[in-house]
C-alpha positions as CSV (number, residue, x, y, z in Angstrom):
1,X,-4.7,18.6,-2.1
2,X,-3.0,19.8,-5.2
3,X,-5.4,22.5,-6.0
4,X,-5.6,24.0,-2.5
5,X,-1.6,24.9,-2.5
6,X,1.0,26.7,-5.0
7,X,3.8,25.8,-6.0
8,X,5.4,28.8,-4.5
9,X,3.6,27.9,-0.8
10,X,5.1,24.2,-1.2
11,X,8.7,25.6,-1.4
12,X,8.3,28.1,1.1
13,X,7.0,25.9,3.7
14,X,10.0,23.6,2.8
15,X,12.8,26.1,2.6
16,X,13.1,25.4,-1.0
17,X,13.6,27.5,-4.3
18,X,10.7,27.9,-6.6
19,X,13.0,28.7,-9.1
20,X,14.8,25.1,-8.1
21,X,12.0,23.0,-7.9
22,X,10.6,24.6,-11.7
23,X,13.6,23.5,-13.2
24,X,13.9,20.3,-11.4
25,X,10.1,19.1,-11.6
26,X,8.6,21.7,-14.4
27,X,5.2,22.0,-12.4
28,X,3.5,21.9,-9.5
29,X,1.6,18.5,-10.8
30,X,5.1,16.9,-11.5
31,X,6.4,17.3,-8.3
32,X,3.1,16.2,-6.6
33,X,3.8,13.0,-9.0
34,X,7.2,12.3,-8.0
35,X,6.5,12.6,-4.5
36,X,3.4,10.0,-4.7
37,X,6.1,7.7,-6.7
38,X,8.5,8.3,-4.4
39,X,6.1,7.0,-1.5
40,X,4.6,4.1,-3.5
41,X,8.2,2.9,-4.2
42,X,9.0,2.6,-0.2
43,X,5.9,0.8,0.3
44,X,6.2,-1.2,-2.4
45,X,9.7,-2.0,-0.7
46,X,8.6,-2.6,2.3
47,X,6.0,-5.2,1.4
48,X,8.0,-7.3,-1.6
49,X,10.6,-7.3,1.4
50,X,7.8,-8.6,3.7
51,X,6.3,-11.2,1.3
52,X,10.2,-12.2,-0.3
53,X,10.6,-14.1,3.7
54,X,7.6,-16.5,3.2
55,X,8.7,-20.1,2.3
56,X,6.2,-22.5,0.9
57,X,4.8,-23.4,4.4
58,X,4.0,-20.1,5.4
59,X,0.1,-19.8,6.8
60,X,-1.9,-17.5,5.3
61,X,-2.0,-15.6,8.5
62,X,1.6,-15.1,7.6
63,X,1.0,-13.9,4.2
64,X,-1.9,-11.7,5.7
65,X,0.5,-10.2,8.2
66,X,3.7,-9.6,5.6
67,X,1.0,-8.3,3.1
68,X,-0.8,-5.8,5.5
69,X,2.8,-5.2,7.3
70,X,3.4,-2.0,5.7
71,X,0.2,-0.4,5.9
72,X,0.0,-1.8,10.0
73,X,3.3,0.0,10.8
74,X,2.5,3.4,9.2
75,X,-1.3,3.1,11.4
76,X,0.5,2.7,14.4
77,X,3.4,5.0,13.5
78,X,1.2,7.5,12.2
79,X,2.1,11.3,11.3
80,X,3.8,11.6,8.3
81,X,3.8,7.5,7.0
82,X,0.5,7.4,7.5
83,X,-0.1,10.7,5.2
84,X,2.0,9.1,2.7
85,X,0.3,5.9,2.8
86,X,-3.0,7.8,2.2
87,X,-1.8,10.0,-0.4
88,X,-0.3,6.7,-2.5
89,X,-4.0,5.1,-1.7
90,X,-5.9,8.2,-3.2
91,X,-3.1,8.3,-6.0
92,X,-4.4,4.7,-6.8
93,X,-7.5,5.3,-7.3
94,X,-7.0,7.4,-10.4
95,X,-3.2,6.7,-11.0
96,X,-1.1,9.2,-13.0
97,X,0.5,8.7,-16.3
98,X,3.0,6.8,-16.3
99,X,2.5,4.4,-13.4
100,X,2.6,1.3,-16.0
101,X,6.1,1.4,-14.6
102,X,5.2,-0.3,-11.3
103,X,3.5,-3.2,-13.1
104,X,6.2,-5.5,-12.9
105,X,6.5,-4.3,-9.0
106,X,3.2,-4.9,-8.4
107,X,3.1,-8.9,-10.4
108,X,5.9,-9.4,-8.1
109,X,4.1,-8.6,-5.2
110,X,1.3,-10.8,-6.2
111,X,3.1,-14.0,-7.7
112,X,4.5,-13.7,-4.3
113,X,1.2,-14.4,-2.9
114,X,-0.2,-16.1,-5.1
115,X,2.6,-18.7,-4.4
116,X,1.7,-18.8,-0.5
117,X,-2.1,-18.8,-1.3
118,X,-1.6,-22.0,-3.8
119,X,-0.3,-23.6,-0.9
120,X,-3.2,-23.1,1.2
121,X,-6.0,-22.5,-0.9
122,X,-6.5,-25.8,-3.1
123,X,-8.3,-25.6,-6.4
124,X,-8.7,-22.1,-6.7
125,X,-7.4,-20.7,-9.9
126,X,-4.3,-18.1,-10.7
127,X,-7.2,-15.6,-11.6
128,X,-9.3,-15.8,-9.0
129,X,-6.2,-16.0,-6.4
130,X,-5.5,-12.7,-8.0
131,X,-8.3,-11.0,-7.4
132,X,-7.6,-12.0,-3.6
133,X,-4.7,-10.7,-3.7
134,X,-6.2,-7.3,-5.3
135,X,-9.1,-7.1,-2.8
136,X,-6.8,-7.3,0.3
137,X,-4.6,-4.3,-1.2
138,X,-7.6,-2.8,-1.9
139,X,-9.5,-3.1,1.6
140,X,-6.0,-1.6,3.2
141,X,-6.1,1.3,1.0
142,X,-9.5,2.0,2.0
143,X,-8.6,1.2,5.8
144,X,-6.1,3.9,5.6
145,X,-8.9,6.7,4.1
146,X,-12.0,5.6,5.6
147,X,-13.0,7.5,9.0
148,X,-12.4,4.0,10.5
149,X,-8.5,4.9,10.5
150,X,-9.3,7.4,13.5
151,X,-10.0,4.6,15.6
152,X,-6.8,2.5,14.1
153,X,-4.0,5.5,14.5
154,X,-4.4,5.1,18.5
155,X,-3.8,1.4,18.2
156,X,0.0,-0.5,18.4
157,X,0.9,-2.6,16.1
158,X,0.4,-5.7,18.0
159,X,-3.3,-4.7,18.3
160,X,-3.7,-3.6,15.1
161,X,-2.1,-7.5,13.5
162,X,-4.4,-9.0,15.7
163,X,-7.2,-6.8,14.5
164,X,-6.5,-6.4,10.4
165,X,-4.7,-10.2,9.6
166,X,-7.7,-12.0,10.6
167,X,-9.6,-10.0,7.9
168,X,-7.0,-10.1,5.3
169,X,-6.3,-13.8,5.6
170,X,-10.1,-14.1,5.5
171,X,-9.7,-12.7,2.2
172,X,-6.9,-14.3,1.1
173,X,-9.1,-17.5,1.8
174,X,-12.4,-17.0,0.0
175,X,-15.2,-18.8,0.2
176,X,-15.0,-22.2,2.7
177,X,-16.1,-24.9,1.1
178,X,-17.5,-27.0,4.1
C-alpha cells in the first residue's frame, strides 16, 4: 500500500527519477492516483467495449458474460492485471477526489445494461435494474479481493465463465416471480 513505500523506493524500483516523477505527479499520493485512473480507464474500456456488442436479443447470460469479461480475463491472466483490477476495486471503495469524472463512463456502462436487462427482465423498474447492475460490479470487485480469488487465479477462463456468469446473470435477474 501507499503508506508502506516512498516515493523515492517507487522510482528506484522502476528506473525512474524522483526528481521526474515530483515534477510530473507533485506527490507520492498523485501518482498512486493516476495510476489507479489509469487502470480503471482500461477496464472501463474493456467492458463498455464488451457490453457496446450486445443487440437487443442478447440473453442475460450474455450480458453476464460481457459485464464480468474484464474481470474473468485478468483472474485467469493473473500477475499484474489481476493486481490492477484489485487495486481499482480497493480504490472503489473509498474513491479519490476527483473520480466524478468517470460518471458518465460508468452511466454508460449501465444504460448499456440496463437496455439488455429491460429486454429480459419484464416489469422491473430503471432503479431497481440499476441496482442490479451495481451489485454485479460490486460482487466482482469483491471476487477479485476476497481469499476466494486464490482458488479463481488457477482457473481458465472457460472455467471461470462457466463458474462466475451463472451468478452474475442470477443477479442481473432478481427475484423469480413463479
Amino acid at each position: 500500500g501507499e503508506d508502506g513505500v516512498t516515493l523515492r523506493e517507487l522510482t528506484d524500483a522502476a528506473g525512474a527519477n524522483v526528481a521526474a516523477v515530483s515534477y510530473h505527479f507533485g506527490s507520492l499520493q498523485s501518482l498512486c492516483d493516476a495510476a489507479v485512473e489509469h487502470a480503471l480507464e482500461r477496464y472501463l474500456d474493456a467492458q463498455q467495449e464488451a457490453l457496446t456488442t450486445l443487440g437487443p436479443d442478447s440473453t442475460l447470460e450474455a450480458l453476464a458474460a460481457a459485464f464480468a469479461r474484464p474481470m474473468m480475463r485478468a483472474l485467469a491472466a493473473g500477475g499484474r492485471d489481476l493486481q490492477l483490477f484489485r487495486i481499482v476495486s480497493r480504490a472503489a471503495l473509498d474513491p479519490p477526489q476527483g473520480w466524478d469524472r468517470f460518471d458518465a463512463r460508468f452511466e454508460a456502462i449501465r444504460a448499456d445494461a440496463v437496455r439488455v436487462l429491460k429486454a429480459n427482465v419484464s416489469g422491473v423498474k430503471n432503479r431497481e435494474l440499476i441496482l442490479r447492475v451495481r451489485c454485479g460490479a460490486g460482487m466482482l470487485s469483491w471476487l477479485a479481493l476476497a481469499p476466494v480469488s486464490a482458488d479463481l487465479v488457477t482457473m481458465s477462463e472457460k472455467r471461470l465463465e462457466g463458474l462466475l456468469v451463472p451468478i452474475i446473470a442470477g443477479a442481473f435477474r432478481g427475484a423469480s416471480s413463479d
